[in-house]
C-alpha positions as CSV (number, residue, x, y, z in Angstrom):
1,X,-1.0,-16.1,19.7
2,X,-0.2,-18.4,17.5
3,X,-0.7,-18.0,13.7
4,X,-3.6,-20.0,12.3
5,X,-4.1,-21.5,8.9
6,X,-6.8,-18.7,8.0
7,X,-5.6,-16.1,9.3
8,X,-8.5,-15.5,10.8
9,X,-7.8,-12.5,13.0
10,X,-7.6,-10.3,10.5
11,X,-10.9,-10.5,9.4
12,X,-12.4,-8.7,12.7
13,X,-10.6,-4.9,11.9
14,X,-12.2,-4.8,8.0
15,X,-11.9,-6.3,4.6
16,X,-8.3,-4.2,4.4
17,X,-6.9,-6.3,6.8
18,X,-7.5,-10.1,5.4
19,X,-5.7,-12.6,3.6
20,X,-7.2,-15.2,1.7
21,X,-5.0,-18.1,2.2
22,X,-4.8,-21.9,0.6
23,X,-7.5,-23.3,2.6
24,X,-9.9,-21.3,1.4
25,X,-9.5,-22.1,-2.5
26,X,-6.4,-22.4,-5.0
27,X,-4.8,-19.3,-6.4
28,X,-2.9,-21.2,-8.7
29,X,-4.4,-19.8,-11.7
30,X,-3.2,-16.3,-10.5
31,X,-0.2,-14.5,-10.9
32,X,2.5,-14.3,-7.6
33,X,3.6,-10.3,-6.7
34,X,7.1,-11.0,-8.0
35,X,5.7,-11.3,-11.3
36,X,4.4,-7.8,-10.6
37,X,8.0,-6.6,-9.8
38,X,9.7,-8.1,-12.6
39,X,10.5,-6.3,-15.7
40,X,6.9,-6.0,-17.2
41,X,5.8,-6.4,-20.7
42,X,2.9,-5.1,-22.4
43,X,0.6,-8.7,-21.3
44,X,2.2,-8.4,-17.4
45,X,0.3,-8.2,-14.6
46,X,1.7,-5.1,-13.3
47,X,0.6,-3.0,-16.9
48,X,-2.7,-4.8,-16.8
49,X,-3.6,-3.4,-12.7
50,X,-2.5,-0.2,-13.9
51,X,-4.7,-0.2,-17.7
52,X,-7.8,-1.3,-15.4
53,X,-7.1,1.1,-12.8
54,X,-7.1,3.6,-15.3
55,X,-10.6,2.4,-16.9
56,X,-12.5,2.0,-13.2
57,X,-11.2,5.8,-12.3
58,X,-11.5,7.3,-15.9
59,X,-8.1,9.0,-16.3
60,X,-6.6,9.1,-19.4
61,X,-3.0,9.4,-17.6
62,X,-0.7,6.5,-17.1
63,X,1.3,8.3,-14.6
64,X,-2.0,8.7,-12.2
65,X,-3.3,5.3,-12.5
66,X,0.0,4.0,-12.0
67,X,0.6,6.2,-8.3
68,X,-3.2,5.1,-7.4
69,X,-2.7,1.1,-7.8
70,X,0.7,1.5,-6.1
71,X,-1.4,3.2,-3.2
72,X,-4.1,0.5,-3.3
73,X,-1.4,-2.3,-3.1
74,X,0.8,-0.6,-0.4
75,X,-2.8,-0.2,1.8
76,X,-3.3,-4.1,1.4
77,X,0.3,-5.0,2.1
78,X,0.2,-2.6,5.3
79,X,-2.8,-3.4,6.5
80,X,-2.2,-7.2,6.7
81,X,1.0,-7.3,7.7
82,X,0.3,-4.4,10.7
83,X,-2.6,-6.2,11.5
84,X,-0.7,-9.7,11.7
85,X,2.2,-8.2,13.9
86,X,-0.4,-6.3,16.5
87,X,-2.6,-9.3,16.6
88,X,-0.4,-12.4,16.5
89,X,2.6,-10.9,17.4
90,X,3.8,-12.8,14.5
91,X,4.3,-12.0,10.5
92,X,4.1,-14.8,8.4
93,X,6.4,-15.0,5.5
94,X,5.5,-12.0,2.9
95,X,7.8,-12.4,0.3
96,X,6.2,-11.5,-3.2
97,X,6.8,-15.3,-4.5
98,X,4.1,-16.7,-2.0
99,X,1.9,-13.9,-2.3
100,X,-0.5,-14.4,-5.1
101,X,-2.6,-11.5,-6.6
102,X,-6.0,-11.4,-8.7
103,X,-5.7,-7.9,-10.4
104,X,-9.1,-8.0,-10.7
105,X,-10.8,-8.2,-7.7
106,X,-10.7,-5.7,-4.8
107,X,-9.8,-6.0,-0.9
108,X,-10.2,-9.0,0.4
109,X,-10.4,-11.2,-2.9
110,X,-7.1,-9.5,-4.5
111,X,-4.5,-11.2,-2.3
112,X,-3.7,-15.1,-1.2
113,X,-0.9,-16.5,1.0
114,X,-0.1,-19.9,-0.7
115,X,1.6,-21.2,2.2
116,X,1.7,-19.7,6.2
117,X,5.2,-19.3,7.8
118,X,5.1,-17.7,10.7
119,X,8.5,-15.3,11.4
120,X,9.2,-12.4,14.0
121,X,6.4,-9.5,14.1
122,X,8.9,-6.4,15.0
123,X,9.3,-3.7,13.4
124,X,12.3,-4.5,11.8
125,X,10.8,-7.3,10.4
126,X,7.3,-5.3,9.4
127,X,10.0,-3.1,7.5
128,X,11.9,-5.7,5.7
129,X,8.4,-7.2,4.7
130,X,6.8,-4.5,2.9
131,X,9.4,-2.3,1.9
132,X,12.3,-4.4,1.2
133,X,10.1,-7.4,0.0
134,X,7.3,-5.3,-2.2
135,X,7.1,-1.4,-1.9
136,X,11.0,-0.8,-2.8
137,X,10.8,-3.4,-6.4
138,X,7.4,-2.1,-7.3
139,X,8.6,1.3,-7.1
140,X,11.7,1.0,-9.1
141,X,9.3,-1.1,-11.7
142,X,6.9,2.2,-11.9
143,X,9.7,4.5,-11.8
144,X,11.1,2.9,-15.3
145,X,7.6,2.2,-16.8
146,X,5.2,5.4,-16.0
147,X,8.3,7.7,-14.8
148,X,6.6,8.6,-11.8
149,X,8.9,10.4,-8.8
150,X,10.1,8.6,-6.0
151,X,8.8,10.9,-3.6
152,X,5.6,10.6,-4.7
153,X,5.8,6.7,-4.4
154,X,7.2,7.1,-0.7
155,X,4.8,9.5,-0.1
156,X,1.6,7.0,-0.8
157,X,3.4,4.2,1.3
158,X,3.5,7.0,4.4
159,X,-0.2,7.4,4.1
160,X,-0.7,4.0,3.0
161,X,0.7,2.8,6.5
162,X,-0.7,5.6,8.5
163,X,-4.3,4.6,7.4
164,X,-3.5,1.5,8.1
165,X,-3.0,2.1,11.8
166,X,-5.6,4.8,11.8
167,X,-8.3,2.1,11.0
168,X,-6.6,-0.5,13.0
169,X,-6.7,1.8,16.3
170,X,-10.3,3.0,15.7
171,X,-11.1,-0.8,15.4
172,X,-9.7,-1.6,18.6
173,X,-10.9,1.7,20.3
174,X,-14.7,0.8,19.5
175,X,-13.6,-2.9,21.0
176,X,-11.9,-2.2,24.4
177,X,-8.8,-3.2,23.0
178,X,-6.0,-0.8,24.8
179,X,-3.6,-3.5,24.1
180,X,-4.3,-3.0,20.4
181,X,-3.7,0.2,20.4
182,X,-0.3,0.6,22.2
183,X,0.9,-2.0,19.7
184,X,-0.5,-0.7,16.7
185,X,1.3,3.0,18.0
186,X,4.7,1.6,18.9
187,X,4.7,-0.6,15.4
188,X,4.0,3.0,14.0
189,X,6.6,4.9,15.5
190,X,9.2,2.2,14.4
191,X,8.3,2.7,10.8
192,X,8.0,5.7,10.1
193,X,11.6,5.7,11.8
194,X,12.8,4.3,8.8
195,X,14.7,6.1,6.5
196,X,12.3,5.2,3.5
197,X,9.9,7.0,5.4
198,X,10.8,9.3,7.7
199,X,10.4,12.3,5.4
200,X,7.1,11.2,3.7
201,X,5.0,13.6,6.4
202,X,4.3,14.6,9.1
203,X,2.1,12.7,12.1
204,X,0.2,13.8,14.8
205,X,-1.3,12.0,16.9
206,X,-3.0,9.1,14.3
207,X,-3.4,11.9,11.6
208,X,-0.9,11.9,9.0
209,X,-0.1,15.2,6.2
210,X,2.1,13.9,3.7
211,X,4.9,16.3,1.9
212,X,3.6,14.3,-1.9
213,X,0.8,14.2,-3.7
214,X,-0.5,10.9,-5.0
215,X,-1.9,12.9,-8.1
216,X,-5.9,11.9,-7.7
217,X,-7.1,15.4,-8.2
218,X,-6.5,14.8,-11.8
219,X,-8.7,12.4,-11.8
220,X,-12.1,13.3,-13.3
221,X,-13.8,14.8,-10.8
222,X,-11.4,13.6,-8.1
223,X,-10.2,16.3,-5.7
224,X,-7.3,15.9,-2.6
225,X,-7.4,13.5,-0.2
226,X,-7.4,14.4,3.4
227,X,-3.6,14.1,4.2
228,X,-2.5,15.7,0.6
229,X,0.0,18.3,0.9
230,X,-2.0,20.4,-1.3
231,X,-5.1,22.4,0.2
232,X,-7.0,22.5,-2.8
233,X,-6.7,20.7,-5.9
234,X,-4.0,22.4,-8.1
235,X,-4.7,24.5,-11.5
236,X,-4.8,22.6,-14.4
237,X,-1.4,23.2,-16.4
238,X,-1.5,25.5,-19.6
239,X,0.8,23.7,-22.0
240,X,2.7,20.7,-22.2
241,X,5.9,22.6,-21.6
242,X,4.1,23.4,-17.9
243,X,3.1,19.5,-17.3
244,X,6.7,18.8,-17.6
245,X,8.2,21.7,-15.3
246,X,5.4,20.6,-12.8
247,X,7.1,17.2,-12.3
248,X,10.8,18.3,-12.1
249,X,12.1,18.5,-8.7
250,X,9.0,17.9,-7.2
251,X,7.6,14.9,-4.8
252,X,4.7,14.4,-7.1
C-alpha cells in the first residue's frame, strides 16, 4: 500500500499510532524534533517538555521527569513508525527536521509530518529511523542536561517499542488481521536484535520485563509499571549520600 497524504492508516490501531500531517493544518508555529536534540537552553523546547512534565506528574525531580518525557516520546516515535512499516510496508521520512512537535498537547496532537516521503519499511530502516534519527541525540541531550544513565534511557525505548507492538497486535487480533500480526512480530524480533537494544529485557511472547527502571515510582503516588525490573517500588533513600550510591553503576 501505498503511503497516503494523511496517513490515514494509522488512525485505526489508536491515538498512539497517528500523525498529524500538513493537510490537516500548519505546524509552522511549532518547534521541529532537532531543535529538541540540539544543545538546549533554559527557553528550548526540550527543558520546557521536561518543566511541564514535571508540573502534570508532580515530581519535584528533574531526573524523573526527564526519563518519563523521553518514554512518552520514544512510544510516539515507535508507535507511528511500527505502525507505518506493518501497515504500508513503507516509512516515510522520519528525520527530526520534518518532524514538528507541540510540547503541549498529548498523542495525537503532539506530532506533525511537514512533508510525506515515503522510504523502505524494514527493519533496518525502522532502526535507523528511531534510534539513529531521534532516540540516540535525545539521549545524549538528557544524559548532559538531567545526568540520567544510559541504561535507563535504553531501557524505556525497549518497553517503549514492545508496547508499541503489544497494542499494535491486540489491534489486529480483535480485527482478523493475522497478516498484521506476523509483521508487527518479525519487525519486533529485528529490533530488539539491535545492539541498542538487545539487552534492555527480556520478551516473551508480546510481554516484555525490562532490566531498567524508568524511575516513576518516585513519582507521588506513582508505583512500578508492569514490565519494571523492580517487583515493588523501592525504599525511599535515607540521605543524599544514598541517592547518589543508588545511581552509580546502575541502569536506572
Amino acid at each position: 500500500m501505498d503511503l497516503d497524504p494523511e496517513l490515514a492508516a494509522l488512525r485505526p490501531p489508536g491515538p498512539f499510532f497517528a500523525l498529524r500531517t500538513a493537510p490537516e493544518g500548519d505546524p509552522s508555529g511549532l518547534p521541529p524534533l532537532a531543535a529538541a536534540y540540539a544543545p538546549d537552553g533554559p527557553d528550548g523546547p526540550l527543558t520546557a517538555r521536561v518543566a511541564l512534565v514535571a508540573r502534570r506528574l508532580g515530581t519535584p525531580e528533574p531526573r524523573v521527569a526527564a526519563s518519563l518525557a523521553q518514554q512518552g516520546l520514544a512510544a510516539r516515535l515507535w508507535s507511528a513508525a511500527l505502525g507505518c512499516a506493518v501497515l504500508y510496508g513503507r516509512l516515510p521520512d522520519l528525520r527530526p527536521s520534518l518532524l514538528r512537535w507541540d510540547i503541549e498537547a498529548s498523542a495525537p496532537d503532539d506530532l506533525w509530518l511537514t512533508e510525506v516521503r515515503p522510504g523502505p519499511g524494514d527493519a533496518g530502516a525502522l532502526a535507523g529511523a528511531v534510534l539513529g534519527g531521534h532516540l540516540e541525540p535525545l539521549g545524549e541531550t538528557l544524559q548532559d542536561h538531567y545526568g540520567i544513565a544510559a541504561g535507563l534511557l535504553w531501557g524505556n525505548a525497549g518497553s517503549a517499542l514492545a508496547g508499541a507492538a503489544r497494542e499494535l497486535e491486540r489491534w489486529a487480533r480483535a480485527h482478523g488481521r493475522t497478516d498484521v500480526v506476523a509483521r508487527t512480530r518479525a519487525l519486533t524480533g529485528e529490533l530488539f536484535g539491535h545492539p541498542l537494544l538487545r539487552a534492555t529485557g527480556t520478551r516473551t511472547g508480546t510481554a516484555f520485563r525490562r532490566r531498567s527502571c524508568c524511575l516513576y515510582y518516585r513519582v507521588p503516588g506513582g508505583g512500578v509499571c508492569g514490565d519494571c525490573c523492580f517487583p515493588r517500588p523501592p525504599a525511599a533513600p535515607r540521605s543524599p549520600t544514598a541517592v547518589q550510591s543508588k545511581g552509580e553503576g546502575r541502569p536506572c
